[in-house]
C-alpha positions, -999 to 999 in steps of 0.1 A, spaced: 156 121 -201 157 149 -183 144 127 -149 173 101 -157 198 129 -158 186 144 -125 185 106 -108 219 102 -117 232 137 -102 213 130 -71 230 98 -70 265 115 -71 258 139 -49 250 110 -24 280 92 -33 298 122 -25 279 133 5 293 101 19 329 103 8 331 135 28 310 130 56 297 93 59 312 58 65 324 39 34 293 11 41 268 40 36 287 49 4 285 13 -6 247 8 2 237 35 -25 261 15 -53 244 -17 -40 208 -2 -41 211 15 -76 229 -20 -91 199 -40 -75 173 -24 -91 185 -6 -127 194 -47 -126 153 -55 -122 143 -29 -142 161 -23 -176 158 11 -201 126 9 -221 102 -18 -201 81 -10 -174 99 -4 -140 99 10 -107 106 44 -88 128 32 -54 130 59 -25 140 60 8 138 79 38 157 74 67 149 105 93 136 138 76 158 126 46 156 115 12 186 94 13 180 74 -24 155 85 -49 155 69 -84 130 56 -112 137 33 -134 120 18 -170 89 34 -183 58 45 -166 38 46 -198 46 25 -227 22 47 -256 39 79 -244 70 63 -233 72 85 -205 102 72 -180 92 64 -143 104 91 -115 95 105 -79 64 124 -95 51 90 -115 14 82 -97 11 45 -88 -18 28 -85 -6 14 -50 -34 -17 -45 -37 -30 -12 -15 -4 4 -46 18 -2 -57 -5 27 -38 14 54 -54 48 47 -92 34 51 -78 17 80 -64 52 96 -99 69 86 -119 40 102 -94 48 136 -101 83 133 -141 81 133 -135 57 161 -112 84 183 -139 107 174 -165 89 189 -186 84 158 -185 49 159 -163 20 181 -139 -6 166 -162 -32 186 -193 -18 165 -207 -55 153 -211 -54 112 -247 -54 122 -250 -23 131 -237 -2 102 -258 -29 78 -291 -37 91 -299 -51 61 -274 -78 62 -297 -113 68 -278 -136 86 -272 -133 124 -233 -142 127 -233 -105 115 -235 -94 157 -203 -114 159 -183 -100 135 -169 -66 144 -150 -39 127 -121 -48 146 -123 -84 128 -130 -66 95 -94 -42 99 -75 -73 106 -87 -102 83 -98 -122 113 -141 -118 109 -144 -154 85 -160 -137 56 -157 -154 24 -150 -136 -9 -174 -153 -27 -183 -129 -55 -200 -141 -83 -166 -138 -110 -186 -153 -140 -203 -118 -152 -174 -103 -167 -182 -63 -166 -193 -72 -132 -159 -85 -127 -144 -51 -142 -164 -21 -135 -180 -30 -99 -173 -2 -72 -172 -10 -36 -209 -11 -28 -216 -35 -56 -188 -58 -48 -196 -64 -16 -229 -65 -23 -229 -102 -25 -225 -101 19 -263 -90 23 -276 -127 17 -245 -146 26 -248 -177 45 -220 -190 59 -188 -179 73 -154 -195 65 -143 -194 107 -157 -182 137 -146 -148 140 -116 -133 157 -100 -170 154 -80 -172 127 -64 -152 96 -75 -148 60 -69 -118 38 -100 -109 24 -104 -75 0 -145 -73 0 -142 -65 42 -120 -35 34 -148 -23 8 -174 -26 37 -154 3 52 -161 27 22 -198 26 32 -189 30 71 -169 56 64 -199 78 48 -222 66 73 -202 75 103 -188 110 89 -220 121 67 -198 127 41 -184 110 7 -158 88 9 -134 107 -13 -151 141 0 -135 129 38 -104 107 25 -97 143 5 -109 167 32 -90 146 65 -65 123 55 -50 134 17 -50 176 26 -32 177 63 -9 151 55 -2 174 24 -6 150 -3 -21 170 -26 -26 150 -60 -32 115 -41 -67 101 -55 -88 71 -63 -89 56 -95 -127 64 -109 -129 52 -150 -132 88 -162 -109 106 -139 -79 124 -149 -51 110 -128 -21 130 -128 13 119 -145 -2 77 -147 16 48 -146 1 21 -164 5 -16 -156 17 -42 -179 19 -79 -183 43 -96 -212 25 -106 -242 22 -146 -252 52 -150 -269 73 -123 -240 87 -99 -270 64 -74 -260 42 -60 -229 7 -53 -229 -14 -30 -212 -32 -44 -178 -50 -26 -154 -88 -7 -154 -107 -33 -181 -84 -59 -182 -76 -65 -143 -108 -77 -119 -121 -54 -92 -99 -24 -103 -121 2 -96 -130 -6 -57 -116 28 -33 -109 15 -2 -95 -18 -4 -69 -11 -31 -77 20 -53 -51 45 -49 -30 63 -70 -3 81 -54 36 87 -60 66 77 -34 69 117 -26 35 118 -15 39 88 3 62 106 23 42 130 28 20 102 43 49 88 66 59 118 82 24 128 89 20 91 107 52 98 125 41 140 136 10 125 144 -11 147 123 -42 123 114 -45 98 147 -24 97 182 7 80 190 -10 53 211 -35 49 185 -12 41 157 11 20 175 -22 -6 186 -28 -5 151 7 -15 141 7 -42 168 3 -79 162 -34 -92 160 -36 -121 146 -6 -147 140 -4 -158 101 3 -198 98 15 -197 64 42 -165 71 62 -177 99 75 -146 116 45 -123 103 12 -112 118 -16 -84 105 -26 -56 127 -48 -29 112 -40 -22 80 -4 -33 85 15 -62 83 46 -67 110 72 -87 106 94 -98 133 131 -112 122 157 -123 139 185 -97 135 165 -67 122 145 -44 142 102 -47 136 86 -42 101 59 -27 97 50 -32 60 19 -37 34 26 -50 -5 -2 -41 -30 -11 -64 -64 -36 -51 -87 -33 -56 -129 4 -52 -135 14 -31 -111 36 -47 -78 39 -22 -47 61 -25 -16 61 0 12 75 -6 46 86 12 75 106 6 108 93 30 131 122 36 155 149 39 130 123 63 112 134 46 78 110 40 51 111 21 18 93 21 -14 93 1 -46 64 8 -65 62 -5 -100 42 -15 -130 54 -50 -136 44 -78 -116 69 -103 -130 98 -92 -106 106 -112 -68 93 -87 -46 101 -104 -15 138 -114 -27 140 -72 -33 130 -66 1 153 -87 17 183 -77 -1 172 -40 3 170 -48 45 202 -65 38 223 -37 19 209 -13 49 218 -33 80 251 -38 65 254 0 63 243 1 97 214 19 96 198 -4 122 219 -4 143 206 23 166 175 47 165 172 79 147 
């Protein structure tokens, strides 16, 4: 209550920042904002915490619904997410900064951080291919064991890769989202830095960039201020619980095991933009298009990111995350220095109609218009 009280305050204090400073389409855009969402997530189901930054500001902050259904516990700015394949991103940034270090090269071949792997198309496939979907490896995990299904960890999901035969595409020639090459990058992580991969995510990544309570979901850890994710029951009067134990592959780190919350997350974006954890150039070839995706006119995969490029709106550079019930977005256009987040714990929402009103609402307010 006390969250929802504080949401609102902050929300008339923007209103009123604008009415004596701003333009009357900024003042709109946070009306618009706060109708679009306390529209998608109503009082007492699970729901979302919206934030977004444009410069060094916080220009709309608010959670809506419930982060925790037993405890009732409403979502806000300090809820922890489990953010799914956004996680994707911060291996990706790790793997770059190993690389700028010298303790390994993104043309490595998959070969040579797993001699063990049998078949020879592993030479081909390098970790370039692996950061942007393009290396032809099938997920063909074995889904019929069950605990297999719900407890494996990185290592043992990919495990499957040491005797695998065949590959889907020759490598580096076409596009196919695939979660078990991320998890290879847990092990090359370790290898390359001689240390844990949550000892080095913690140590280099989470710690300068000052997020300080970011970390990946382990069945017996204590995660700080949870959101759980939730499905609707057969008969939709109800919601049930759905992530670690009911949701497959949960517990993998570096493809999609993060929990975090949207300040941290800026904590992460402003380190990106300061330059804190890789260069300039470094992050900007990673954000570039790699590989064109068929089925998503407009889009392409870089390293860890998506891009889209839209007529009439500067270029996205964006990621969505799906894992149990919980539905992220986060997206950023770099030379406006504007970020958005929707992270919630219902999947049954349209993500991708949210986004585009969201880009809507700000372009009308004109915050595209020119760079920060």
């Amino acid at each position: 209550m006390k969250y929802l009280i504080f949401s609102s305050l902050l929300l008339s204090i923007m209103i009123t920042s604008c009415k004596s400073g701003e333009n009357n389409a900024e003042q709109t855009a946070y009306i618009k904002l706060d109708s679009l969402f306390s529209s998608q997530y109503p009082a007492g189901e699970p729901g979302a915490t919206v934030l977004i930054l444009r410069g060094d500001s916080v220009v709309f902050e608010k959670g809506y619904g419930i982060a925790d259904m037993e405890t009732m516990t409403p979502a806000d700015g300090e809820t922890f997410w489990n953010i799914a394949s956004v996680s994707k991103q911060f291996s990706g940034v790790a793997l770059m900064m190993l690389a700028d270090e010298g303790k390994l090269s993104l043309d490595d071949n998959v070969k040579k951080w797993f001699p063990h792997f049998k078949a020879p198309f592993y030479e081909k496939i390098t970790l370039k291919h692996l950061l942007s979907h393009t290396s032809g490896i099938p997920d063909a995990r074995d889904r019929s064991d069950r605990t297999f299904v719900t407890t494996a960890t990185d290592t043992v999901s990919y495990s499957y890769l040491e005797n695998l035969e065949k590959l889907n595409f020759e490598p580096g020639t076409s596009y196919e989202y695939m979660n078990p090459t991320f998890q290879l990058m847990y092990t090359i992580i370790e290898k390359a830095s001689g240390m844990k991969f949550d000892d080095f995510m913690r140590a280099r990544i989470f710690d300068p960039a000052g997020m300080k309570e970011s970390v990946y979901f382990e069945a017996e850890r204590v995660i700080p201020r949870m959101a759980h994710g939730y499905l609707k029951n057969s008969d939709s009067t109800g919601f049930i619980q759905f992530d670690y134990g009911e949701e497959s592959f949960f517990a993998t780190k570096a493809d999609g095991g993060l929990y975090t919350s949207v300040r941290e997350f800026v904590k992460w974006e402003k380190a990106l933009r300061d330059n804190l954890l890789i260069s300039e150039e470094t992050l900007k070839m990673a954000q570039t298009p790699k590989i064109s995706i068929s089925e998503m006119p407009g889009h392409s995969y870089g390293y860890g990111w998506f891009i889209e490029q839209r007529a009439g709106y500067p270029d996205k550079i964006y990621h969505t995350g799906d894992n149990g019930g919980f539905q992220i977005y986060a997206a950023r256009y770099p030379e406006q220095q504007i970020l958005i987040l929707i992270f919630s714990n219902r999947n049954d929402r349209n993500r991708e109609e949210n986004a585009l009103k969201t880009d809507e609402i700000l372009k009308e307010a004109g915050w595209f218009d020119k760079k920060r």
